[in-house]
N, CA and C of each residue as an Amber inpcrd file, in Angstrom:
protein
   240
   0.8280000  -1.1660000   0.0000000   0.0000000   0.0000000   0.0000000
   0.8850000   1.2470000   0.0000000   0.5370000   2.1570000  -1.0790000
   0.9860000   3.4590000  -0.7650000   0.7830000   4.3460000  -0.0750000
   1.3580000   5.2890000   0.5010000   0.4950000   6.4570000   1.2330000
   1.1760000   7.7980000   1.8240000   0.5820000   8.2630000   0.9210000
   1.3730000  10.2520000   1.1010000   0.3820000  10.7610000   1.9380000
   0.9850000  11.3480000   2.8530000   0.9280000  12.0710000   4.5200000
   1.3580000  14.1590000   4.1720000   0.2020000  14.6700000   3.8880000
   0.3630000  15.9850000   4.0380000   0.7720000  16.5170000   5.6490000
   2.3510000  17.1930000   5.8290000   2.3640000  17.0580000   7.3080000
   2.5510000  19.1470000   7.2730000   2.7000000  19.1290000   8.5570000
   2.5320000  20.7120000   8.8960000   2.8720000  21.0660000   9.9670000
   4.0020000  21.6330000  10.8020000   4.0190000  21.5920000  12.3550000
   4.1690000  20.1770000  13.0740000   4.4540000  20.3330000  14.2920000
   4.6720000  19.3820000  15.4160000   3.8940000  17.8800000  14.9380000
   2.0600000  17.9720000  14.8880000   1.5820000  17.2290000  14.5280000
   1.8510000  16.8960000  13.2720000   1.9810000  17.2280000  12.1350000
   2.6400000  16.4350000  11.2230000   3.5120000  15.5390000  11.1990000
   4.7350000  16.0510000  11.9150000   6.0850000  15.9280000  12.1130000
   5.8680000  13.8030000  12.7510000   4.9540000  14.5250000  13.9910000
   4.5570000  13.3980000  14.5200000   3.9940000  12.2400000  13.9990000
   3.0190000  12.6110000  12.9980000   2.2980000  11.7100000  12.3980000
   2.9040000  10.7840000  11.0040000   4.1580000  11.9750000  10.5150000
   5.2110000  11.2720000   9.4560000   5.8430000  10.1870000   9.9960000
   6.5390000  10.5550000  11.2960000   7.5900000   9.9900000  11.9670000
   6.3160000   8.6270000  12.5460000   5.6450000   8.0530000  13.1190000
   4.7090000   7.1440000  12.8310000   4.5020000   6.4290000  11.6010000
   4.1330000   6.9030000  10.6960000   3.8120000   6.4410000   9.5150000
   5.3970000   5.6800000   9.3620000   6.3850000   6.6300000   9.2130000
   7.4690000   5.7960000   8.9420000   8.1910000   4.8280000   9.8450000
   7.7060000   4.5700000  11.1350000   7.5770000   3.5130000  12.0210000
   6.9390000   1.9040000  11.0280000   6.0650000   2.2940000  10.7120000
   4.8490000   1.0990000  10.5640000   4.9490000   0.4470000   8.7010000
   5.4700000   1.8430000   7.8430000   5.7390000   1.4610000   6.5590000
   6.7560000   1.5460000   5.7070000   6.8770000   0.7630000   5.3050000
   8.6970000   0.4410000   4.4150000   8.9950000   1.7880000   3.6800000
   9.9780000   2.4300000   3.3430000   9.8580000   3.7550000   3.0120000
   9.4150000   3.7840000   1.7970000   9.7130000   2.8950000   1.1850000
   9.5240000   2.8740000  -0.4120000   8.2010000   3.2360000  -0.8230000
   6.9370000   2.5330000   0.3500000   5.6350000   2.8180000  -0.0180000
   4.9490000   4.2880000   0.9680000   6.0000000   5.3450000   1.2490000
   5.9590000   6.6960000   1.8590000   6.5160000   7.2780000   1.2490000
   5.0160000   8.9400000   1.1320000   5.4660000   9.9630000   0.5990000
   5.0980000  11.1780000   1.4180000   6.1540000  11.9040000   1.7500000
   5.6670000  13.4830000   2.8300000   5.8090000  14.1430000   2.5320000
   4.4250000  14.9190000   2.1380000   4.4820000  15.8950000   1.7730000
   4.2950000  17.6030000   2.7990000   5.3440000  18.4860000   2.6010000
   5.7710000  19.4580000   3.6730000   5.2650000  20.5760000   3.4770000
   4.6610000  21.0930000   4.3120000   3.6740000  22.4890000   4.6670000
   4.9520000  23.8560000   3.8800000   4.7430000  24.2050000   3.4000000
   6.1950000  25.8680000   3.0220000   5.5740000  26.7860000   3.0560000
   4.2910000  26.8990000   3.3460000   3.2430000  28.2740000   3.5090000
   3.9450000  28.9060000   4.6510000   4.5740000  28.8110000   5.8380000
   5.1510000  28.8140000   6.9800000   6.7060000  30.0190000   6.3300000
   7.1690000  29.5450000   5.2810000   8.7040000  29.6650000   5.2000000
   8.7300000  31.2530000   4.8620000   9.8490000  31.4590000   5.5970000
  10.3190000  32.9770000   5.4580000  11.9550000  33.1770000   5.1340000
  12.2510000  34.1620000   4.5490000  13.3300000  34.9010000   4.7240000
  13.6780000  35.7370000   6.2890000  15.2440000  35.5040000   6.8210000
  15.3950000  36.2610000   7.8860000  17.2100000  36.6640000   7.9620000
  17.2250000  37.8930000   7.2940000  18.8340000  37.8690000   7.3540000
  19.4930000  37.4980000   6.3370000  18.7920000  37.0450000   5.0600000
  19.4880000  36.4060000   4.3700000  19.3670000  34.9070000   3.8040000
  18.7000000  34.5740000   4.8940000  18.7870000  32.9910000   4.9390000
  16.9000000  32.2960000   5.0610000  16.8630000  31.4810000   4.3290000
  15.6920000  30.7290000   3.9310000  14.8690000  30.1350000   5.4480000
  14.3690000  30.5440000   5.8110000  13.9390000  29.6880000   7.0160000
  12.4470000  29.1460000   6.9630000  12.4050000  27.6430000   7.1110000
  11.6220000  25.7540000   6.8170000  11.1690000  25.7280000   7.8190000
  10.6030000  25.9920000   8.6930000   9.9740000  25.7530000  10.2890000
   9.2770000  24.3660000  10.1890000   8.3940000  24.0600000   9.4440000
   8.0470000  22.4110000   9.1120000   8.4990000  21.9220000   8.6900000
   9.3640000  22.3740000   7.4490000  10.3570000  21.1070000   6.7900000
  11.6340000  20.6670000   8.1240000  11.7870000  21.9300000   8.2960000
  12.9800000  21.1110000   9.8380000  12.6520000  20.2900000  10.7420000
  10.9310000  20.9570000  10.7200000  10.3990000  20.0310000  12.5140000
  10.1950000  18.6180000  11.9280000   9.8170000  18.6590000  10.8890000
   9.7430000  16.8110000   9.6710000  11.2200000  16.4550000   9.9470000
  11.8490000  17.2000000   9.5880000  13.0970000  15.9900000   8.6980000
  13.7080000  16.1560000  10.4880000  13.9160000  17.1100000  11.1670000
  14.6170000  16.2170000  12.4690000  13.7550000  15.3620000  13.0740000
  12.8780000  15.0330000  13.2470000  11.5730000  13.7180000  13.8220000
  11.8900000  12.5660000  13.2500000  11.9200000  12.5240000  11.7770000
  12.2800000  11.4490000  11.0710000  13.6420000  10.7790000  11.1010000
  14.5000000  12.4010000  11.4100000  16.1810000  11.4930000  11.9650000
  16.2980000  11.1490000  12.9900000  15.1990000  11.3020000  13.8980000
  15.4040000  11.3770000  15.5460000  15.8820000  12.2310000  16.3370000
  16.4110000  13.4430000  15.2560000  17.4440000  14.0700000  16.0870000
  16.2110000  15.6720000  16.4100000  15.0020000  15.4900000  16.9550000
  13.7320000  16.5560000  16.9430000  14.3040000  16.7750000  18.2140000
  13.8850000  18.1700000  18.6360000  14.1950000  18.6050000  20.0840000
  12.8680000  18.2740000  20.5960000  12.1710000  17.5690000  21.3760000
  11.1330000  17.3090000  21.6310000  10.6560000  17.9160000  23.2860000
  11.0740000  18.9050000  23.8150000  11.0460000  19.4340000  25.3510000
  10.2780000  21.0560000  24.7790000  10.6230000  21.3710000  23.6010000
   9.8260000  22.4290000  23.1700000   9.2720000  22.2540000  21.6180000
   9.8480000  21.4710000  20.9150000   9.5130000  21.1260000  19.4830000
   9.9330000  22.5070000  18.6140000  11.6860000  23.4010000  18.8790000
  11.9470000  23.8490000  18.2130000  13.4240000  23.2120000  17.8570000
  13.8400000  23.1850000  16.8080000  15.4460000  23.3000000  16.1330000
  15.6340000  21.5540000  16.4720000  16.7570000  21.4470000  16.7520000
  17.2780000  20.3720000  16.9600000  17.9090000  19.8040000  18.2660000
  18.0990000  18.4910000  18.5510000  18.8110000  18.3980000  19.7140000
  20.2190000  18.8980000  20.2580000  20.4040000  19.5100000  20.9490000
  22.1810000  20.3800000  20.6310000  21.7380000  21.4180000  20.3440000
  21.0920000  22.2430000  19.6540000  20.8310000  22.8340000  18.9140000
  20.9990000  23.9040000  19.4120000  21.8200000  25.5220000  19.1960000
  21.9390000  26.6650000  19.8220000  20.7140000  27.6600000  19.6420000
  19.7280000  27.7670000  20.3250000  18.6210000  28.6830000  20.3870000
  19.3240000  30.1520000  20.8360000  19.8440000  30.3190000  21.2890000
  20.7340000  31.6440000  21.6260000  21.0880000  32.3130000  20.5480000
  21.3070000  31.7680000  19.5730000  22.2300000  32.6800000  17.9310000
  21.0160000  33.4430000  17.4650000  19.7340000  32.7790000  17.5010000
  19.0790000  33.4760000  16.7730000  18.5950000  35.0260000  17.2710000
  18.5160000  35.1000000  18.5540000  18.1820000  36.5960000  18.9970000
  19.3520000  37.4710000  18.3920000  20.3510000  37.0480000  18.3100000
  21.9810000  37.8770000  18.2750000  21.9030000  38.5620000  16.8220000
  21.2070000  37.7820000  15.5860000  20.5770000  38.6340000  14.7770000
  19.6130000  39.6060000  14.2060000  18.9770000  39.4810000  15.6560000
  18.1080000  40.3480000  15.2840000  16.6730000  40.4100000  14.8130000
């Protein structure tokens, strides 16, 4: 069985990372919210495509569901 998963935020994130628990990847497709995405400084910023693809590596910060595990939350005020 095939099955593409429109995801968006936390709950998406969640519901991909499930799906790809239970089905071989080959028959998964995720598709990622970019209505969200902005420019800041220069630089492209994915707020769902990140909160997806770190869930799916495992590597999701899951104590607030921003950035990554490790992840320096401090840099971003320093720009502004």
């Amino acid at each position: 069985m095939k099955v593409v998963a429109l995801a968006g935020g936390v709950g998406g994130a969640k519901l991909a990372d499930g799906l790809a628990q239970v089905l071989p990847s080959e028959n998964l497709t995720i598709i990622v919210n970019t209505g969200d995405d902005f420019d800041h400084i220069g630089l492209r910023i994915c707020p769902d495509l990140d909160t997806v693809c770190y869930t799916l590596a495992g590597s999701g910060e899951s104590s607030h569901w921003l950035g990554k595990i490790g992840g320096d939350l401090e840099r971003v005020g320093e720009h502004g």
